[in-house]
py3Dmol code that shows the C-alpha trace and the ligand (Angstrom):
import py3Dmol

protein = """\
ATOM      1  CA  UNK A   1      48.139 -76.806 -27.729  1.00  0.00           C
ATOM      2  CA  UNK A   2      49.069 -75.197 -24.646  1.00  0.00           C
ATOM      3  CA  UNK A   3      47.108 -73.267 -22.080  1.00  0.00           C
ATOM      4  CA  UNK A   4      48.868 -70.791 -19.819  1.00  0.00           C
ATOM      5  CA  UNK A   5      46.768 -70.106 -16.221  1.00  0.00           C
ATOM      6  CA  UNK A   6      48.260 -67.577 -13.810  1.00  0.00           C
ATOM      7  CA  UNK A   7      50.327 -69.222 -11.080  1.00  0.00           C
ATOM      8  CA  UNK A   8      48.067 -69.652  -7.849  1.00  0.00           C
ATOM      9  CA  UNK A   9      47.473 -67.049  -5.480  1.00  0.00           C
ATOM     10  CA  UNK A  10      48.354 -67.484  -1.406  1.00  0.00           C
ATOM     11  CA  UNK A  11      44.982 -64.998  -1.032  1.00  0.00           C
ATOM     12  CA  UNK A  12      42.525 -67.147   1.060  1.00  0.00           C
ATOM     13  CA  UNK A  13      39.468 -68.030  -1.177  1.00  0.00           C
ATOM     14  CA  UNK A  14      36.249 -66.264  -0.965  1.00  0.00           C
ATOM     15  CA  UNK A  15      33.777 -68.245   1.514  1.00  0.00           C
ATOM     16  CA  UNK A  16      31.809 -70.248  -0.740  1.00  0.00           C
ATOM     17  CA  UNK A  17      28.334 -69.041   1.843  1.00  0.00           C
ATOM     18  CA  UNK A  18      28.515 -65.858   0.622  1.00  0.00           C
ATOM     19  CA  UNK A  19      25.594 -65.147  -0.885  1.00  0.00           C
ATOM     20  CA  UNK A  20      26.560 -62.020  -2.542  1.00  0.00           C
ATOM     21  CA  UNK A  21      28.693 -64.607  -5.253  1.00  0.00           C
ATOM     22  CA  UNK A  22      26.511 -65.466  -8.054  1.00  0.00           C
ATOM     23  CA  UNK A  23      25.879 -69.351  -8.097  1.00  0.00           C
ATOM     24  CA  UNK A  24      28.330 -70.335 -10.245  1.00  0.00           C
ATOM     25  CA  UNK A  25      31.119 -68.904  -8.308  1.00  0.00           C
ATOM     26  CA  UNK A  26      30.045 -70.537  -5.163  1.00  0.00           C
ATOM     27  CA  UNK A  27      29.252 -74.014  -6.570  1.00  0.00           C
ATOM     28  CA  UNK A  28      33.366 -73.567  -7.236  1.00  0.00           C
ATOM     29  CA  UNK A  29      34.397 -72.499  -4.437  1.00  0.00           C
ATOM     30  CA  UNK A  30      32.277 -75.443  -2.584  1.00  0.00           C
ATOM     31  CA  UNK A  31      33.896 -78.236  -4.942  1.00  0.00           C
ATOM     32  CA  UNK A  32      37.319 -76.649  -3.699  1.00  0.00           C
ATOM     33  CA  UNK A  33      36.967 -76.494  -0.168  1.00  0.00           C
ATOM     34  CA  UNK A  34      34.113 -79.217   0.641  1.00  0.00           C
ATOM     35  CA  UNK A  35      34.711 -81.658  -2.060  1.00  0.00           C
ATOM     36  CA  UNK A  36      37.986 -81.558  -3.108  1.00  0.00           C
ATOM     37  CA  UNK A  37      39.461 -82.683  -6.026  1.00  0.00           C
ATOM     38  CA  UNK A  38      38.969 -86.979  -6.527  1.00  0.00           C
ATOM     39  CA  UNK A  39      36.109 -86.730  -4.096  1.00  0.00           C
ATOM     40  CA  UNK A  40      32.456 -87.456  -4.788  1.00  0.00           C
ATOM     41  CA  UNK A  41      29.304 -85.843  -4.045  1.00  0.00           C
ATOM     42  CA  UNK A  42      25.412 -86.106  -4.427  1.00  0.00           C
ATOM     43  CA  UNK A  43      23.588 -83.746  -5.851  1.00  0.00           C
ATOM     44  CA  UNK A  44      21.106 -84.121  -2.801  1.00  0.00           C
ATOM     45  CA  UNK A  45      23.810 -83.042  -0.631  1.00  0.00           C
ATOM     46  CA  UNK A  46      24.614 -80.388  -3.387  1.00  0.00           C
ATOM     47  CA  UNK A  47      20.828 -78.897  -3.217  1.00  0.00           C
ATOM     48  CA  UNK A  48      21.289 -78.853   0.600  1.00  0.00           C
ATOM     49  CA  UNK A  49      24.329 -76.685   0.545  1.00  0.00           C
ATOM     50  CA  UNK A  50      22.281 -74.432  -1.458  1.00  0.00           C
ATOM     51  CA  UNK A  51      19.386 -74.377  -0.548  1.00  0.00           C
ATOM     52  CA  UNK A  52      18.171 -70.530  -1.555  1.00  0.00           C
ATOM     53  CA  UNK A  53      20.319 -70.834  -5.189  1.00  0.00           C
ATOM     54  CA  UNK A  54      17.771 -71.786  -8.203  1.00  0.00           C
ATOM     55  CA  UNK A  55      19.029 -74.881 -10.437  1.00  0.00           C
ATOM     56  CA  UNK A  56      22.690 -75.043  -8.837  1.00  0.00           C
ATOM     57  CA  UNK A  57      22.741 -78.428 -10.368  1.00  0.00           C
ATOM     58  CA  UNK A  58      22.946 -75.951 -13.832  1.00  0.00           C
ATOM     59  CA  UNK A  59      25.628 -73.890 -12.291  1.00  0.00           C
ATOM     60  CA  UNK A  60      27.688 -76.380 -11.525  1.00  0.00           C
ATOM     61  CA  UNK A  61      27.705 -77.820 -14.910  1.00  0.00           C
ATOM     62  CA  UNK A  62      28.278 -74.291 -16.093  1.00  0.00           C
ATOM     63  CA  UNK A  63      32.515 -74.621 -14.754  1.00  0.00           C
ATOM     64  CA  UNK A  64      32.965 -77.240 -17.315  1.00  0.00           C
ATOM     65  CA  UNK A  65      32.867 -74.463 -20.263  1.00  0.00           C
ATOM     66  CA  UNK A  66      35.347 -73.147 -17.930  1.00  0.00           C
ATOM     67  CA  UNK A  67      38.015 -75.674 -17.120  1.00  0.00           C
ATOM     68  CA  UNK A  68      36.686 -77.829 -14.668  1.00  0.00           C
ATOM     69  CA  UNK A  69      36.261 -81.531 -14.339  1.00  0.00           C
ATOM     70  CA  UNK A  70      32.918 -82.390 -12.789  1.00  0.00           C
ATOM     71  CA  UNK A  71      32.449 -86.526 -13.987  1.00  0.00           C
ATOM     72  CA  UNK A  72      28.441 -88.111 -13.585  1.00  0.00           C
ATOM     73  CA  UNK A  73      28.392 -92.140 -14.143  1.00  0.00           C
ATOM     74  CA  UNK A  74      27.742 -91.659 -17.418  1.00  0.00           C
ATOM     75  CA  UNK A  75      31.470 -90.328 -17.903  1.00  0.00           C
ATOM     76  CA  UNK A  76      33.222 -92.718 -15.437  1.00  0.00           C
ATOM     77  CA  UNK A  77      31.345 -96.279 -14.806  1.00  0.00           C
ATOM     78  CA  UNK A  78      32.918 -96.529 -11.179  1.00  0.00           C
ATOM     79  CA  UNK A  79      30.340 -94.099  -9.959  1.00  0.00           C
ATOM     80  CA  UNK A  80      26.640 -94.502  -8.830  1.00  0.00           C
ATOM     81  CA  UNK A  81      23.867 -93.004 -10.336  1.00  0.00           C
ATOM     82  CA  UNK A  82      23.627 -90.649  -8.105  1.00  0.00           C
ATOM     83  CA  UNK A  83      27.552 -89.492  -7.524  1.00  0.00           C
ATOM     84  CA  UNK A  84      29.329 -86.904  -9.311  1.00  0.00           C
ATOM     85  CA  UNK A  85      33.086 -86.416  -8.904  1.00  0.00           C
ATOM     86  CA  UNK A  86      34.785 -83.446  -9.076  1.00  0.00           C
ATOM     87  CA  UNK A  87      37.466 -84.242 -11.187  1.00  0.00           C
ATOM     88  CA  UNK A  88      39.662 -81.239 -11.560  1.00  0.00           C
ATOM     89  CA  UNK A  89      39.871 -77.943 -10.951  1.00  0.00           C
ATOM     90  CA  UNK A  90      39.612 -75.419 -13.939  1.00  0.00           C
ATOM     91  CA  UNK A  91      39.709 -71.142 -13.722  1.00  0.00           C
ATOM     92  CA  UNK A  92      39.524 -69.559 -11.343  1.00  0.00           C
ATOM     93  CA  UNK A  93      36.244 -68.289 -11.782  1.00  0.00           C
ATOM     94  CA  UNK A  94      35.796 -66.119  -8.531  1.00  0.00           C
ATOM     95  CA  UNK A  95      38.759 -63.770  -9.760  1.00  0.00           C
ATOM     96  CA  UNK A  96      37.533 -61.009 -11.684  1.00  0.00           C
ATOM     97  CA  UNK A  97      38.258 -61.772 -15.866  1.00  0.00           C
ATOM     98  CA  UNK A  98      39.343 -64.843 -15.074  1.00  0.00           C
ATOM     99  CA  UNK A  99      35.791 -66.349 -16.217  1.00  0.00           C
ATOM    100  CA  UNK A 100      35.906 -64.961 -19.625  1.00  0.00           C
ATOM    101  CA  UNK A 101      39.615 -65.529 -20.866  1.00  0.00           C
ATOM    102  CA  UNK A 102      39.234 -68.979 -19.301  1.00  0.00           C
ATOM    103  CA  UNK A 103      36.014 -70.258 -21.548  1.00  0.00           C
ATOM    104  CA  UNK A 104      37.957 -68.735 -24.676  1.00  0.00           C
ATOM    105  CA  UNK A 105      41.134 -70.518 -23.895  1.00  0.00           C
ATOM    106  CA  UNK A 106      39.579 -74.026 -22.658  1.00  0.00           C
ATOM    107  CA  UNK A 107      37.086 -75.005 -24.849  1.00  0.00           C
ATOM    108  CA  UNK A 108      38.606 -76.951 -27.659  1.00  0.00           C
ATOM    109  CA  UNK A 109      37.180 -76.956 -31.307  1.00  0.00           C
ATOM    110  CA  UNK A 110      37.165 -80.428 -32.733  1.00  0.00           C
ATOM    111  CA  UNK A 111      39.836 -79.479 -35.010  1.00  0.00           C
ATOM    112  CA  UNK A 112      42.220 -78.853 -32.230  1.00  0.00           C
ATOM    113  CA  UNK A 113      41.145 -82.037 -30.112  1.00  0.00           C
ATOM    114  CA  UNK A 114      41.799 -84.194 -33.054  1.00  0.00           C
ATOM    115  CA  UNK A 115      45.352 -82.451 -33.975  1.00  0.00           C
ATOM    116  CA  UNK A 116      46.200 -83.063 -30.329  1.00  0.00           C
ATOM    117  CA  UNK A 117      45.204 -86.792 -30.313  1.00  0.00           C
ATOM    118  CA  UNK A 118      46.724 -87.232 -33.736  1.00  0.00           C
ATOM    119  CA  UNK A 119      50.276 -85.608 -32.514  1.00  0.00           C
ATOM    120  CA  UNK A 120      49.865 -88.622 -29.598  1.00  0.00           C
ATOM    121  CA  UNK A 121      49.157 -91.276 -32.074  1.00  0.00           C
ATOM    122  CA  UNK A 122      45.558 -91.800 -30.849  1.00  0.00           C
ATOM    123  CA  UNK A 123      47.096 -93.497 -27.870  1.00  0.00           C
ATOM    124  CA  UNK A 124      45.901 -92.757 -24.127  1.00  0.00           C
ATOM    125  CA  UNK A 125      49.914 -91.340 -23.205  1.00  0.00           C
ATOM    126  CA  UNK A 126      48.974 -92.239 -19.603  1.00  0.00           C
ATOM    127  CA  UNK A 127      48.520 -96.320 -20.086  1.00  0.00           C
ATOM    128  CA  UNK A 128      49.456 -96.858 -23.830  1.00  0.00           C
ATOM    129  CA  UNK A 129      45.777 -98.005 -24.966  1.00  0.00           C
ATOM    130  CA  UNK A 130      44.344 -97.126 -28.472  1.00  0.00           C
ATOM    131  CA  UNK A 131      40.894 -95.393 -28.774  1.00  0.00           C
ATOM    132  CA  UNK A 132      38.284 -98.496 -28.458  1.00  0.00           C
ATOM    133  CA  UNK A 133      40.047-101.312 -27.080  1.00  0.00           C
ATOM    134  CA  UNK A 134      39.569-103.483 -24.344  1.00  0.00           C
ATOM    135  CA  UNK A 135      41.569-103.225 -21.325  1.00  0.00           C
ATOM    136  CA  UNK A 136      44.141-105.922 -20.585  1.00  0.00           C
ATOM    137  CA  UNK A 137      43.012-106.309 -17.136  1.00  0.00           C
ATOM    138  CA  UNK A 138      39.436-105.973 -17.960  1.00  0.00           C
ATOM    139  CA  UNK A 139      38.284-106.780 -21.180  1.00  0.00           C
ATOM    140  CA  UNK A 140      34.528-105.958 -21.031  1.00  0.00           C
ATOM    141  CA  UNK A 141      35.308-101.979 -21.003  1.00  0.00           C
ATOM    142  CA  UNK A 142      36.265-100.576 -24.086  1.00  0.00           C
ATOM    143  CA  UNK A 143      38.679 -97.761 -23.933  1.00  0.00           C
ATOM    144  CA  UNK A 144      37.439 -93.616 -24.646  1.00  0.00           C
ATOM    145  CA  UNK A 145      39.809 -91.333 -25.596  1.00  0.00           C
ATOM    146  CA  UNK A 146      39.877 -88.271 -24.275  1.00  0.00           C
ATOM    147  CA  UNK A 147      41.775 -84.938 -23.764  1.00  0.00           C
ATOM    148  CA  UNK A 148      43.043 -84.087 -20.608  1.00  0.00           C
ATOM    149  CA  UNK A 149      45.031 -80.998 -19.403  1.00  0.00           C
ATOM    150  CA  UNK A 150      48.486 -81.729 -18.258  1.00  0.00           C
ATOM    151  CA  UNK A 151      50.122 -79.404 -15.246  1.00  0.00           C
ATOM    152  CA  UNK A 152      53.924 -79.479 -16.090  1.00  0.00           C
ATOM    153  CA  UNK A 153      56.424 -77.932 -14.254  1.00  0.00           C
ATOM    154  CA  UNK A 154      58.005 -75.883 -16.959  1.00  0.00           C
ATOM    155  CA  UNK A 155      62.558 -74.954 -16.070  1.00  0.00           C
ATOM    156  CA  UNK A 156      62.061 -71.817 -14.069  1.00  0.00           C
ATOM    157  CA  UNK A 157      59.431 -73.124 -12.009  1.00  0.00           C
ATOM    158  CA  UNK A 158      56.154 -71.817 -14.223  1.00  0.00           C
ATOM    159  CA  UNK A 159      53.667 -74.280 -14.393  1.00  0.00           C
ATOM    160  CA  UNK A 160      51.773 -74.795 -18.196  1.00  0.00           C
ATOM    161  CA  UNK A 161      49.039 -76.734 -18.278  1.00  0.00           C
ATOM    162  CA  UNK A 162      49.383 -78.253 -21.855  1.00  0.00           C
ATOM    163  CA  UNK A 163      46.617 -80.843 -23.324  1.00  0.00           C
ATOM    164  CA  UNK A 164      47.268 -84.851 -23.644  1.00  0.00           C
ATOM    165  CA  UNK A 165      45.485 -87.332 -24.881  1.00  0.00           C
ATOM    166  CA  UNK A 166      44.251 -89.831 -21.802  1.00  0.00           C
ATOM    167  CA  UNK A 167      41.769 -92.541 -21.921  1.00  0.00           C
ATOM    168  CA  UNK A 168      38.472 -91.948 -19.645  1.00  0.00           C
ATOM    169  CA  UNK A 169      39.700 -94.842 -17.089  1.00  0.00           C
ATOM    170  CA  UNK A 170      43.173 -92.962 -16.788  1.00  0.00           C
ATOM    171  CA  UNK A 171      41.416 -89.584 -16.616  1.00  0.00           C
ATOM    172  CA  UNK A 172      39.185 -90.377 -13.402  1.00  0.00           C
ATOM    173  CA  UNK A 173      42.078 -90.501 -11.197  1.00  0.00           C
ATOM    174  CA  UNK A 174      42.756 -86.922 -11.234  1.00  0.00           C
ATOM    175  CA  UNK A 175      44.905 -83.782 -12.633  1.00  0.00           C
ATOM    176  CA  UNK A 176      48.628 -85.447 -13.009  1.00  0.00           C
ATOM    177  CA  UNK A 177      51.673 -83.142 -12.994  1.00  0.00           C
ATOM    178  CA  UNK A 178      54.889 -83.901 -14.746  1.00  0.00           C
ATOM    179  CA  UNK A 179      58.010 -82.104 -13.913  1.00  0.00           C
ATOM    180  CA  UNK A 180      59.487 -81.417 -17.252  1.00  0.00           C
ATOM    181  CA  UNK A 181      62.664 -79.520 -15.548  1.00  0.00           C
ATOM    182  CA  UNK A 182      63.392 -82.789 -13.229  1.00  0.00           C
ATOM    183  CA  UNK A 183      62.670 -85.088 -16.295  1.00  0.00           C
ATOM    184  CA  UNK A 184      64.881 -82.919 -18.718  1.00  0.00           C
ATOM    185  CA  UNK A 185      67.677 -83.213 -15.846  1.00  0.00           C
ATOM    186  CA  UNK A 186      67.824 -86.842 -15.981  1.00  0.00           C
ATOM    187  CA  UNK A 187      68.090 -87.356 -19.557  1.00  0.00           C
ATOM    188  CA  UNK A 188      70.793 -84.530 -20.049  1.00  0.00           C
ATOM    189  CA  UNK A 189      72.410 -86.922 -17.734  1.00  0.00           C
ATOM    190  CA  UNK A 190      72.060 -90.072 -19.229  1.00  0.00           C
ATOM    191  CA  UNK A 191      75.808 -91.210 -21.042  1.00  0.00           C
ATOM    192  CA  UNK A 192      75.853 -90.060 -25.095  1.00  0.00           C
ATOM    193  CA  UNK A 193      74.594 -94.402 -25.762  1.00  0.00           C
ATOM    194  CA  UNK A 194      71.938 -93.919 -23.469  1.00  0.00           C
ATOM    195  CA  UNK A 195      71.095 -90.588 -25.105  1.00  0.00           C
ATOM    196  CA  UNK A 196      71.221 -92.258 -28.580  1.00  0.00           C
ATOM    197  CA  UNK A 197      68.942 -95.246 -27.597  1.00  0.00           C
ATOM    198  CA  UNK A 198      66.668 -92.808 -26.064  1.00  0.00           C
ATOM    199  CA  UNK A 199      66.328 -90.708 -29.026  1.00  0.00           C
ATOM    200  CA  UNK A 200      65.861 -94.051 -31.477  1.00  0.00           C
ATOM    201  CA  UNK A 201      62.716 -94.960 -28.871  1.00  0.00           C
ATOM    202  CA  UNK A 202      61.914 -91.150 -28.911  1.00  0.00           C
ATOM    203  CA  UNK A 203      61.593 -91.471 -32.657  1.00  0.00           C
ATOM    204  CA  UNK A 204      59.585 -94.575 -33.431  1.00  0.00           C
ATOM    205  CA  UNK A 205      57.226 -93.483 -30.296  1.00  0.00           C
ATOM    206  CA  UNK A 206      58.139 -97.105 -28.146  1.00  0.00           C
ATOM    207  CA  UNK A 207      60.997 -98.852 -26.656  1.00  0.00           C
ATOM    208  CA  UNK A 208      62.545-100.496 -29.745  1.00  0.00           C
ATOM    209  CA  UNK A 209      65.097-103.142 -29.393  1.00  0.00           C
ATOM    210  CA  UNK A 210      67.950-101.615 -29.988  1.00  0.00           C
ATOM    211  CA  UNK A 211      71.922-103.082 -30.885  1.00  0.00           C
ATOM    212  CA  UNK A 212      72.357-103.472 -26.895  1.00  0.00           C
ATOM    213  CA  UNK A 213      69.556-105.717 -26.230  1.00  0.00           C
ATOM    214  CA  UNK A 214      69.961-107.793 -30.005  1.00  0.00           C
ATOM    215  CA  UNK A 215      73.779-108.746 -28.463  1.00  0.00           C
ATOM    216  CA  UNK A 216      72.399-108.972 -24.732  1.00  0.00           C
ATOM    217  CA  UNK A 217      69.784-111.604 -26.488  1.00  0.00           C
ATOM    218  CA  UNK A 218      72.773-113.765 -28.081  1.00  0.00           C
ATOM    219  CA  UNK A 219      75.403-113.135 -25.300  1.00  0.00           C
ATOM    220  CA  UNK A 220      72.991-114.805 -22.792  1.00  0.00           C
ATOM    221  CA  UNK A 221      72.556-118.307 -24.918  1.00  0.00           C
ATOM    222  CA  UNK A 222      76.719-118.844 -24.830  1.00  0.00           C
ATOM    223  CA  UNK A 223      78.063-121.452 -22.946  1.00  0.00           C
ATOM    224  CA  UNK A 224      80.398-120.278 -20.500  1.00  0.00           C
ATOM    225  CA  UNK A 225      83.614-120.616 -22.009  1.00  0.00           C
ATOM    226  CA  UNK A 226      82.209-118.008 -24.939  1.00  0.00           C
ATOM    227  CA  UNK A 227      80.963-115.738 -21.852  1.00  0.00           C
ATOM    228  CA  UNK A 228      83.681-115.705 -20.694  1.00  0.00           C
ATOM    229  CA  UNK A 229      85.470-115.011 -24.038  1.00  0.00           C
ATOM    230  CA  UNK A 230      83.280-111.995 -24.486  1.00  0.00           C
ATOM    231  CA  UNK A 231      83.472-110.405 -20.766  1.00  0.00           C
ATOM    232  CA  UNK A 232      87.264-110.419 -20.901  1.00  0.00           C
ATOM    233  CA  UNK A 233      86.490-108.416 -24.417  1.00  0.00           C
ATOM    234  CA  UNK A 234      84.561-106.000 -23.100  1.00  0.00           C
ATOM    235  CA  UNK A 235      86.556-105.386 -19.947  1.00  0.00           C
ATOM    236  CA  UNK A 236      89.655-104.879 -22.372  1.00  0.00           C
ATOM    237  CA  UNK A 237      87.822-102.496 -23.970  1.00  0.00           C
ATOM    238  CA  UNK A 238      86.413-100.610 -20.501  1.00  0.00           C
ATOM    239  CA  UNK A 239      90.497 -99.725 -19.998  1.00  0.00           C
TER     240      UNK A 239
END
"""
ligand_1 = """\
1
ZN
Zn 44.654 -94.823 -20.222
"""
view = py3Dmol.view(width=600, height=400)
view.addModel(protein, "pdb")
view.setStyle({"model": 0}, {"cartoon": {"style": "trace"}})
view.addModel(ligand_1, "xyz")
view.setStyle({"model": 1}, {"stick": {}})
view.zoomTo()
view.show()
C-alpha cells in the first residue's frame, strides 16, 4: 500500500492564532510549530492556547482521520495521564483539498491493514518482534502491532510515504525515513557472492547461514597446520 503526499512547500505556514482558521486547522498548525513532532503536551496547556475554540480537545483528535499521529497513555505507556504526544505529522490540512483526499487516502480498511502486516510476516520490521510477545529487554510489556507510514526517499528524490508494520514501542519514537536510492546504491555495489547471499536472506526473510559462514564455522576449529593448509588454498585461488 502506498500513499503519495505532495512534496513540502517552502510557503511559511499560516499562524496557527488566526482565528479566521477553523479549529481543526489551527490545532495543526500549533502541534507543528509549538509542539513539534516527539514532543508532549497537556491538554491544559492545549485549552489555554485556545481559549475562545469550543472542544479543541475534539479537533485535535479530528487530524488522526487525517494522517496525523497524536499518542494519549493509553497508546504509549511512557506517558502520563495527562500527556499527549504528537507523534507525526499527517496532511496538510490548512492547504485547500488537501483535507479531503488525505482522509480518503489514510484511513486503512482492516482488509488492507491486515494484507500489509501479512506481506511483513506479522513482524514489527523496525525491531523484529511478533504481534504479542514480550520484549527481550523488558518482559512485562507485551508487544502491539501496528501500522506505521514509512517516508522513503524514492531514486529521483520523491519522497512516498508507504505503510510498515511497527510495533507500538518502535512507533513512539517518531516518523523514520529510509533512503531507498542510498540503500539500492549499496547493494548494486555489493560483489555478485555478496549479492547472492543477500538475495538467499532476502528470500527466507532473515540472515540464514549461508555456505560462507558453514566453512568459516569448520575453518576456525583447525589446528594451525590445516589453517594454514587452507589460507595458502585460498590465496592460490585469489591469483
Ligand atoms: Zn518494534
Amino acid at each position: 500500500m502506498v500513499v503519495t503526499q505532495g512534496t513540502e512547500s517552502d510557503m511559511t505556514l499560516p499562524s496557527w492564532q488566526d482565528t479566521k482558521l477553523g479549529g481543526k486547522i489551527r490545532a495543526a498548525l500549533w502541534l507543528e510549530t509549538e509542539v513539534g513532532v516527539g514532543n508532549t503536551f497537556t491538554k491544559a496547556e492545549l485549552r489555554k492556547a485556545f481559549p475562545e475554540v469550543a472542544q479543541i480537545d475534539r479537533r485535535l483528535r479530528d487530524l488522526r482521520d487525517f494522517g496525523w499521529r497524536i499518542d494519549t497513555s493509553r497508546d504509549d505507556p511512557a506517558l502520563k495521564q495527562e500527556e499527549q504526544r504528537y507523534v507525526a505529522k499527517g496532511a496538510e490540512v490548512w492547504i485547500p483539498g488537501q483535507a479531503k483526499t488525505a482522509k480518503h487516502k489514510n484511513s486503512l480498511s482492516a482488509a488492507q491493514r491486515t494484507k500489509i502486516m501479512s506481506d511483513d510476516n506479522f513482524l514489527c520490521r523496525t525491531c523484529g518482534i511478533g504481534s504479542g510477545e514480550p520484549y527481550e529487554d523488558d518482559k512485562d510489556v507485551l508487544s502491539h502491532l501496528n501500522v506505521a507510514r514509512r517516508e522513503v526517499v524514492l531514486p529521483g528524490g520523491a519522497i512516498e510515504f508507504q505503510m510498515v508494520t511497527e510495533c507500538k514501542r518502535c512507533g513512539s519514537t517518531g516518523t523514520k525515513q529510509v533512503d531507498l536510492a542510498a540503500f539500492l546504491g549499496q547493494v548494486e555495489g555489493l560483489s555478485a557472492l555478496e549479492q547472492q547471499v543477500f538475495a538467499s536472506w532476502i528470500a527466507a526473510d532473515q540472515r540464514t547461514r549461508g555456505a560462507m559462514e558453514k566453512l568459516w564455522g569448520i575453518f576456525r576449529t583447525l589446528p594451525v597446520a590445516s589453517r594454514e593448509a587452507v589460507r595458502q588454498a585460498v590465496a592460490g585461488d585469489n591469483k
